[in-house]
Every structure is written in structure tokens, then in C-alpha cells.
MIMAR-401957 format. One record per residue (C-alpha): residue number from 1; x, z, y; residue in one letter. Coordinates in nm, 2 decimals, decimal comma, always signed. Example, Ala and Ser with C-alpha at 12.3 -4.5 7.8 and 13.67 -1.06 7.14 Angstrom:
<recs>
+-----+--------+--------+--------+---+
!   k !   east !     up !  north ! r !
+-----+--------+--------+--------+---+
!   1 !  +1,23 !  +0,78 !  -0,45 ! A !
!   2 !  +1,37 !  +0,71 !  -0,11 ! S !
+-----+--------+--------+--------+---+
</recs>
This chain:
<recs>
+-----+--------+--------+--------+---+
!   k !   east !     up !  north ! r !
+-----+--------+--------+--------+---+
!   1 !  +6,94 !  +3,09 ! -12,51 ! X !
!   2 !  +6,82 !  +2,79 ! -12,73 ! X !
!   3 !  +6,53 !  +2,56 ! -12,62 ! X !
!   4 !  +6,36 !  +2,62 ! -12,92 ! X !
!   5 !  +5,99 !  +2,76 ! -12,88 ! X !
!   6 !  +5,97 !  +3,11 ! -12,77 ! X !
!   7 !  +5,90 !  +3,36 ! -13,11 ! X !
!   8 !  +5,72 !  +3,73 ! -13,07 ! X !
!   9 !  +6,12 !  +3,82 ! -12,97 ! X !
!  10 !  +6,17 !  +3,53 ! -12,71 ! X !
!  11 !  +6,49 !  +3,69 ! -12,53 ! X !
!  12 !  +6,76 !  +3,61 ! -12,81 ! X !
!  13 !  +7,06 !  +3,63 ! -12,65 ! X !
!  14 !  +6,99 !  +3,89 ! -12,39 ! X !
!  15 !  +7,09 !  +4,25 ! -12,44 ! X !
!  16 !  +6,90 !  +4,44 ! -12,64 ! X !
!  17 !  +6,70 !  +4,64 ! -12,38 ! X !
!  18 !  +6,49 !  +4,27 ! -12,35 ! X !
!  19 !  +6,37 !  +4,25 ! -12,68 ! X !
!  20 !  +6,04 !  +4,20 ! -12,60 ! X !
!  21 !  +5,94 !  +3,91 ! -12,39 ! X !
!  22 !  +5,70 !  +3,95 ! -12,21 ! X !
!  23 !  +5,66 !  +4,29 ! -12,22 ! X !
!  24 !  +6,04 !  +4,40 ! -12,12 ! X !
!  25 !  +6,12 !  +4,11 ! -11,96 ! X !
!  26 !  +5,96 !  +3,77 ! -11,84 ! X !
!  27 !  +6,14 !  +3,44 ! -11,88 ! X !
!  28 !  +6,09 !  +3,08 ! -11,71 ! X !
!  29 !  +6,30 !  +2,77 ! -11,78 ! X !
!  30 !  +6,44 !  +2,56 ! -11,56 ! X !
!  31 !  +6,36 !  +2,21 ! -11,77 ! X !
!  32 !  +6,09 !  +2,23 ! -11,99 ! X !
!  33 !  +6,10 !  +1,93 ! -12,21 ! X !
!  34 !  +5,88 !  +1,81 ! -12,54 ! X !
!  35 !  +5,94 !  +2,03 ! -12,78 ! X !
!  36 !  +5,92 !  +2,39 ! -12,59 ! X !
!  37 !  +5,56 !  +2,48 ! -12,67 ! X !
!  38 !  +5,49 !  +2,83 ! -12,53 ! X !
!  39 !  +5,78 !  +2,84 ! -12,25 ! X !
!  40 !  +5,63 !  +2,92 ! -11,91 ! X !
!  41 !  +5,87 !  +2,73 ! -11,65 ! X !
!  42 !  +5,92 !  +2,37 ! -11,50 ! X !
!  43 !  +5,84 !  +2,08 ! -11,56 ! X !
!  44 !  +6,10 !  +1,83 ! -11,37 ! X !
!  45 !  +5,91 !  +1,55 ! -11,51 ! X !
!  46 !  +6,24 !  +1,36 ! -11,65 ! X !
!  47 !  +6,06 !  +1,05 ! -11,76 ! X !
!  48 !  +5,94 !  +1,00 ! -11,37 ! X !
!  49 !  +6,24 !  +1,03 ! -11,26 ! X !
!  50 !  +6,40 !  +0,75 ! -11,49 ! X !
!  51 !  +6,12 !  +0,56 ! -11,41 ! X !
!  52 !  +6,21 !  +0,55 ! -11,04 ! X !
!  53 !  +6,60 !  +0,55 ! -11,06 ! X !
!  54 !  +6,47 !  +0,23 ! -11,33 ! X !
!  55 !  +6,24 !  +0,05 ! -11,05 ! X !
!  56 !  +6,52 !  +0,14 ! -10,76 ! X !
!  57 !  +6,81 !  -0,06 ! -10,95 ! X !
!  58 !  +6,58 !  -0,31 ! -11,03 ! X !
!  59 !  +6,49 !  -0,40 ! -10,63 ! X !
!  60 !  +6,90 !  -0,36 ! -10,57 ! X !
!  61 !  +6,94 !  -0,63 ! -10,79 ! X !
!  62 !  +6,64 !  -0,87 ! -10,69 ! X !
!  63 !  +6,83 !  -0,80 ! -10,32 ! X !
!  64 !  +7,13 !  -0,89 ! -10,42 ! X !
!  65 !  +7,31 !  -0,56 ! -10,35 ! X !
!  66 !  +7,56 !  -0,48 ! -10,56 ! X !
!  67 !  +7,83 !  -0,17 ! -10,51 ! X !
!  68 !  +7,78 !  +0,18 ! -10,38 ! X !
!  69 !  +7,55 !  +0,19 ! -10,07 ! X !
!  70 !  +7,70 !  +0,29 !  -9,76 ! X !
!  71 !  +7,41 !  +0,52 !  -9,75 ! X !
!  72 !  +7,29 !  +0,62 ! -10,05 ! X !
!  73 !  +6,82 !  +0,68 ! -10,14 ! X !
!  74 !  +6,72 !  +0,99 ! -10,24 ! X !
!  75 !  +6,35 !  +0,99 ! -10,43 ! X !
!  76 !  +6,28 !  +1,34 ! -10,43 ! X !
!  77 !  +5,99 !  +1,39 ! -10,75 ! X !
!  78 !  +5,79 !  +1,71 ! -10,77 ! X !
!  79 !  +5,81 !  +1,91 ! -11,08 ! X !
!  80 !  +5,48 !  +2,11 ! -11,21 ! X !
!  81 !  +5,41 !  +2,48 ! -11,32 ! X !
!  82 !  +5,36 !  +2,53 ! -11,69 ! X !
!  83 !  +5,25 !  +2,86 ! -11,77 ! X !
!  84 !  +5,33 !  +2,95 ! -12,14 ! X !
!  85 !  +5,35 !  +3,25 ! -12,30 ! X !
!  86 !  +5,71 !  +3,40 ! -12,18 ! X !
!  87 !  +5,57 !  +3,57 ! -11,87 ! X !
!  88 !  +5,31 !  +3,81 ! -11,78 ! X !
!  89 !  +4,99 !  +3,73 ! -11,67 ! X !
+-----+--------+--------+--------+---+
</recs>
């Protein structure tokens, strides 16, 4: 299935008993990016994410650490709902 923004036959790809999305079959992607007007799914919010992995590298370096930390951060980021247009309301 391509990224591309969904068209009155969303489900390319899928077997032919989908052939109408929404009305056969929803769909929700994972990774909604720029781009995917009309997708209903996730928004992982990508450029957050490099933001903070960005700010976290830069305070490892103003410390002085360098190497693999013997215990690694995790910043967990919250993605968002987008409803679009591949799911019924």
C-alpha cells in the first residue's frame, strides 16, 4: 500500500473484496506524515521526536559523556488521532 493520499478506491493492494474503503473496509496508518491528506491514523509526530533525540545529544555532549550509556534514556512522545477519510464515521 503506497502513502499516497487515499482516492474513492483507497485499498490498492488488498484483495479485491476491499475495493471500497470505507465502505468494505476501514484503513488507519501507522505514520501519517506530510503529504497523506485524507488518511485517518497516527500521527507519531516525527519532527518531536528529532527534536528531543537533537536536545538529548546535545546535554551528552555539554556533560562530557561520550560512548554508549551504561543505561540507556527513553523519551517516550505521544502521537495524536487524525481522523481522515479512510474509516467510517
Amino acid at each position: 500500500m503506497s502513502s499516497s493520499p487515499p482516492t474513492r478506491n483507497c485499498a490498492n493492494g488488498l484483495p479485491a473484496w476491499a475495493s471500497k474503503c470505507p465502505r468494505d473496509i476501514g484503513l488507519a496508518h501507522l505514520d501519517i506524515n506530510k503529504g497523506m491528506d485524507g488518511w485517518s491514523g497516527m500521527d507519531q509526530c516525527n519532527g518531536l521526536v528529532g527534536a528531543y533525540a537533537i536536545d538529548m545529544l546535545v546535554g551528552m555532549l555539554h556533560r562530557g559523556e561520550t560512548g554508549v550509556p551504561q543505561s540507556p534514556k527513553c523519551i517516550m512522545t505521544e502521537s495524536r488521532w487524525i481522523p481522515g477519510k479512510t474509516l467510517k464515521k
